[in-house]
C-alpha positions in Angstrom: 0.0 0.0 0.0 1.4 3.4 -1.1 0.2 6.3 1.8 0.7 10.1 1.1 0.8 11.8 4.3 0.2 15.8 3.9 2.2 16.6 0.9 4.0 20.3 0.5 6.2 21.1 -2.3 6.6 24.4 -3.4 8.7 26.1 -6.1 10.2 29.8 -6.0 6.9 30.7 -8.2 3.7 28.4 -7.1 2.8 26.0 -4.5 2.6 22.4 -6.6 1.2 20.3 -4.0 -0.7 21.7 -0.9 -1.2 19.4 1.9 -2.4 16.1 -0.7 -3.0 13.2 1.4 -4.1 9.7 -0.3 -4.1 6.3 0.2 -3.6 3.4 -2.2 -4.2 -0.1 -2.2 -2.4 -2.6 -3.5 -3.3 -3.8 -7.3 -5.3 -0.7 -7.5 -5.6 1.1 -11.1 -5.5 4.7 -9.5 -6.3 7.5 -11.6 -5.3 11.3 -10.7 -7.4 13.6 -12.6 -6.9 17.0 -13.1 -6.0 20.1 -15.7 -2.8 20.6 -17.1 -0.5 22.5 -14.1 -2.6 21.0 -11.6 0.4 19.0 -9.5 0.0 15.4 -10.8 4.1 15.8 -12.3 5.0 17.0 -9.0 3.6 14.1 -7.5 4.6 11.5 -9.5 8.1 13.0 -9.5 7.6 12.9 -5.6 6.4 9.2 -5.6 9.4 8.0 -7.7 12.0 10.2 -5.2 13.3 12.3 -7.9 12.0 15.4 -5.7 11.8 15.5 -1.7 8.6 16.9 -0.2 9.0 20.6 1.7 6.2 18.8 4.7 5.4 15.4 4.9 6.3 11.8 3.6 5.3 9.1 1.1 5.5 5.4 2.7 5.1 2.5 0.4 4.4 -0.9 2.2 5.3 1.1 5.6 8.9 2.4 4.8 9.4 5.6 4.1 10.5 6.8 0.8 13.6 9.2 0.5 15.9 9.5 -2.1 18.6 7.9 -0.5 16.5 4.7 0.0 17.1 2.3 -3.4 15.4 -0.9 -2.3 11.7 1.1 -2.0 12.6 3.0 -5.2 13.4 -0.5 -7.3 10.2 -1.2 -6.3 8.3 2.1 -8.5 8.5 1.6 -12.4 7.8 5.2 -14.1 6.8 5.7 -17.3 7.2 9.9 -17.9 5.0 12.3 -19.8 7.7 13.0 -22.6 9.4 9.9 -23.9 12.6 9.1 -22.7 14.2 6.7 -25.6 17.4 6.6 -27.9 16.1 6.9 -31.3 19.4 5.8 -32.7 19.2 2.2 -31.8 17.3 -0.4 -31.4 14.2 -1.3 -29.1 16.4 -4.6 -27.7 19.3 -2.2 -27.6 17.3 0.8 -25.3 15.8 -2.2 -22.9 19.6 -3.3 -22.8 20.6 0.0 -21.8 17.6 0.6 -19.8 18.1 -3.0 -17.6 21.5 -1.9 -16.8 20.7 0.7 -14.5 19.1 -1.9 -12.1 21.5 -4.6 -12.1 20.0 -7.2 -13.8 21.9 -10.9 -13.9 22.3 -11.0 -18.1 20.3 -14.2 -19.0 17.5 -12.9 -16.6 17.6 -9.5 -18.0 17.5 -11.5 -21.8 14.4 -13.1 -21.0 12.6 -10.2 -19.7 13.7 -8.2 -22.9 12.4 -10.7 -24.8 9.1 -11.0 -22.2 8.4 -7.5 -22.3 8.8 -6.7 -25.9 6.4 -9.8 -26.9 3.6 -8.0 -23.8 3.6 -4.7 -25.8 4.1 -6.2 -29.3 7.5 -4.9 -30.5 9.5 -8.3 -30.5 8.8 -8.5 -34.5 10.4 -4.7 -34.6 12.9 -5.3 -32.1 16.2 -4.8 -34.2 14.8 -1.4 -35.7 15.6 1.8 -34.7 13.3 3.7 -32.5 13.4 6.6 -34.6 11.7 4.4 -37.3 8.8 3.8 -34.7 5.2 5.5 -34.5 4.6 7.6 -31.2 2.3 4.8 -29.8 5.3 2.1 -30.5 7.8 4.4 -29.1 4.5 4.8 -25.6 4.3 1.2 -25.6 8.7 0.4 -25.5 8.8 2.7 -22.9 6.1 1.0 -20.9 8.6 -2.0 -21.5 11.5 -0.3 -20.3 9.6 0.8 -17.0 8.8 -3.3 -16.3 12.0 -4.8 -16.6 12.9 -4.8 -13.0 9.6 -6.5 -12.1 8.4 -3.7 -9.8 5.5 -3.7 -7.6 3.8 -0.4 -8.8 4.2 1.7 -11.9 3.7 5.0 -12.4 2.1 6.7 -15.8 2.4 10.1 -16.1 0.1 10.9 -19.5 1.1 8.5 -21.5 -1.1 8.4 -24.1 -0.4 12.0 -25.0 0.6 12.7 -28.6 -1.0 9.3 -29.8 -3.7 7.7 -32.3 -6.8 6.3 -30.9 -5.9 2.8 -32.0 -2.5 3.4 -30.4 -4.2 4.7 -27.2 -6.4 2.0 -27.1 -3.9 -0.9 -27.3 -2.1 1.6 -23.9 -5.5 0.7 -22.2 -5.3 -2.5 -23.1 -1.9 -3.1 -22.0 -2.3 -1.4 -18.7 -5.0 -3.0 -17.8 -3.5 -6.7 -18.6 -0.7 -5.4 -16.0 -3.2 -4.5 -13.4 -5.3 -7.9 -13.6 -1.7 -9.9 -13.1 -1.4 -8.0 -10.2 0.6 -4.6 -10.4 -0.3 -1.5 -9.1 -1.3 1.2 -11.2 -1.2 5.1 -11.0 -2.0 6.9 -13.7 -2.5 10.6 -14.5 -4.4 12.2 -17.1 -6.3 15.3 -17.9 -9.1 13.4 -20.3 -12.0 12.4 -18.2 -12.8 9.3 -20.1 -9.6 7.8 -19.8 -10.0 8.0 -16.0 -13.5 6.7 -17.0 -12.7 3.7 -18.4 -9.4 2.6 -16.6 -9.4 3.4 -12.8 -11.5 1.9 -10.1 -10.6 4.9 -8.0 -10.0 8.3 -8.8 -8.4 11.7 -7.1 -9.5 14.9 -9.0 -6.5 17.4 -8.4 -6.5 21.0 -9.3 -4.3 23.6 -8.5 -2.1 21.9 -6.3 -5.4 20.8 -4.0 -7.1 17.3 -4.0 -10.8 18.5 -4.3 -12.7 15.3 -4.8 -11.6 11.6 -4.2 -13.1 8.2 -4.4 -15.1 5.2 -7.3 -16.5 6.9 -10.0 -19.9 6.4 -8.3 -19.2 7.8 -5.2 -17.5 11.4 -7.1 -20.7 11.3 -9.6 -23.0 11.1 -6.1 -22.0 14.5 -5.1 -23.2 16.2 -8.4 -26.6 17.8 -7.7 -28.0 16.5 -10.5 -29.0 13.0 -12.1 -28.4 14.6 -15.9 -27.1 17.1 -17.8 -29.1 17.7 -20.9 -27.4 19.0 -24.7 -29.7 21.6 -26.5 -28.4 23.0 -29.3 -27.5 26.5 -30.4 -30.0 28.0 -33.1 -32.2 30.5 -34.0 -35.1 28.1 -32.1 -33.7 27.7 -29.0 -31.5 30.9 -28.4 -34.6 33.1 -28.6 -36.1 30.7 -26.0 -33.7 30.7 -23.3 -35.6 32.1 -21.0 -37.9 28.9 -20.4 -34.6 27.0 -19.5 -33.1 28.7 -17.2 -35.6 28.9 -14.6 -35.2 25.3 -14.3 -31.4 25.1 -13.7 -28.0 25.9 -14.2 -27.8 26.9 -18.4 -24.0 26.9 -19.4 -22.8 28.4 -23.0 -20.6 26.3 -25.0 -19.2 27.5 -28.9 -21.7 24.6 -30.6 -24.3 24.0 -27.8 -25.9 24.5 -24.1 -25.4 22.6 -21.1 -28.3 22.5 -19.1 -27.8 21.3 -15.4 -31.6 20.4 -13.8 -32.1 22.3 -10.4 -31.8 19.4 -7.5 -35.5 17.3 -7.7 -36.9 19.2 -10.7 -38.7 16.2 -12.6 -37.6 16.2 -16.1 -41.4 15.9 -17.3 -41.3 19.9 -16.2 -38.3 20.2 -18.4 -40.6 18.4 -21.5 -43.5 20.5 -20.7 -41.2 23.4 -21.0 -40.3 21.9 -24.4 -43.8 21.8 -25.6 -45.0 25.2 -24.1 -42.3 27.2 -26.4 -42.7 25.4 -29.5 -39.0 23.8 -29.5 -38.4 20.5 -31.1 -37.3 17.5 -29.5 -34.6 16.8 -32.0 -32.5 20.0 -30.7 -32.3 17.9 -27.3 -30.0 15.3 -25.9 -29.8 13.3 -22.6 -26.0 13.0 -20.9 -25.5 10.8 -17.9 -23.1 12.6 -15.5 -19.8 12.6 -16.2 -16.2 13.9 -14.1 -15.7 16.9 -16.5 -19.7 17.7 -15.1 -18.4 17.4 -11.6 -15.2 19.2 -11.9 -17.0 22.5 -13.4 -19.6 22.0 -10.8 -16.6 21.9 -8.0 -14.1 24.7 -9.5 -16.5 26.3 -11.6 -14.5 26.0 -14.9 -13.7 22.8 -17.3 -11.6 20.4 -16.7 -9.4 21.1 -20.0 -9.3 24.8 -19.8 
């Protein structure tokens, strides 16, 4: 189990992490959630020892993690936000080099180069040079290079950014074999739906600040509403706004309006409303609640701005 007790870290210009406590189970897929600048760096870069904390500690399995302590460290795989690969050589030859830093007895450290590139589907490509690999191949080697040491828990810091959808979804894939085989998993990201679809437990981080924590069920229970409902933006229902906003919360978008129901308001008020003014069903869409809803409804902004 990874604990975070009452995390400080601040830099000469802004205050990264204030007071962020969190707990972590074991085999978890852990998701931390939260606009670009909101901390999650500085916390992974805390959580992997690269940075010390200004207050409090970071124990995983009950020892405290410093800098100066390798044997908890070899225990953390990171997989950073930008890649970290040598484009001039090979994949076999970057898992080589990457292996060496951990002191790896050679036939072992053979197998799991061979192991590893087979898991992420490179051990066809493995004699080609990085630099002749797509940004998803060069996500997925570096996911390799992260596992060779067999740790416990790996960290992913964005690392779908800069990819394809096919490529992305072959990342999910891959993470989530990792995670049913047993390793830990925590994994920032600034697209809802990734934490959506991957984490069975999610901290929603902004400005340094964890403002929401827990399943996806339990953050979606603290939205005041059941729903948000699309209408779209034309001549019918601009000149008709009127009749939605006294029902709830009506937020401009550039292509549509959000329209949050007021706590209990029964949405056959809502289709009455429809009907009174004349304004066609077909300019309406039902949304079930989503973590972008809840972080506007928390911070008062999206999650992406």
């Amino acid at each position: 189990m990874i604990q975070i007790n009452n995390i400080t870290k601040s830099f000469p210009s802004v205050t990264a992490l204030n007071n962020v406590s969190l707990e972590i189970q074991d085999n978890a897929f852990y998701g931390l959630l939260g606009p670009n600048g909101a901390g999650k760096t500085t916390l992974m870069n805390l959580l992997i020892g690269y940075l010390q904390p200004d207050k409090g500690e970071v124990l995983i399995g009950g020892e405290r993690l410093t800098r100066d302590n390798l044997s908890i460290r070899k225990k953390i795989g990171y997989v950073p936000q930008s890649i970290a690969l040598y484009d001039d050589v090979s994949a076999q030859a970057n898992l080589e080099i990457f292996g060496s830093f951990f002191e790896i007895e050679k036939n072992t450290l053979k197998e799991r180069i061979n192991a590893q590139l087979n898991t992420v589907g490179l051990y066809e490509r493995r004699k080609d040079a990085v630099k002749t690999y797509s940004g998803g191949m060069k996500r997925r080697l570096n996911i390799a290079a992260s596992m060779l040491h067999d740790p416990v828990c790996l960290l992913c810091d964005e690392p779908t950014v800069g990819v394809d959808p096919q490529s992305r979804n072959a990342i999910f894939d891959l993470l989530e074999k990792l995670n049913s085989n047993g390793k830990t998993i925590i994994y920032t990201t600034h697209y809802m739906e990734e934490a959506e679809r991957l984490c069975d437990r999610i901290a929603i981080i902004d400005s340094g600040v964890i403002i929401a924590e827990g399943t996806l069920a339990t953050l979606l229970e603290q939205l005041p509403f059941d729903e948000t409902i699309s209408i779209a933006k034309n001549r019918e229902t601009t000149s008709r706004l009127e009749a939605f906003k006294e029902l709830g919360n009506l937020i401009e978008h550039d292509e549509l309006y959000e329209f949050e129901p007021a706590h209990g308001m029964q949405l056959s008020i809502f289709f009455q409303q429809l009907e009174r003014h004349n304004i066609s069903y077909r300019s309406i869409e039902m949304r079930k609640p989503t973590l972008e809803a809840l972080f506007l409804h928390l911070t008062g902004r999206k999650l992406r701005d």
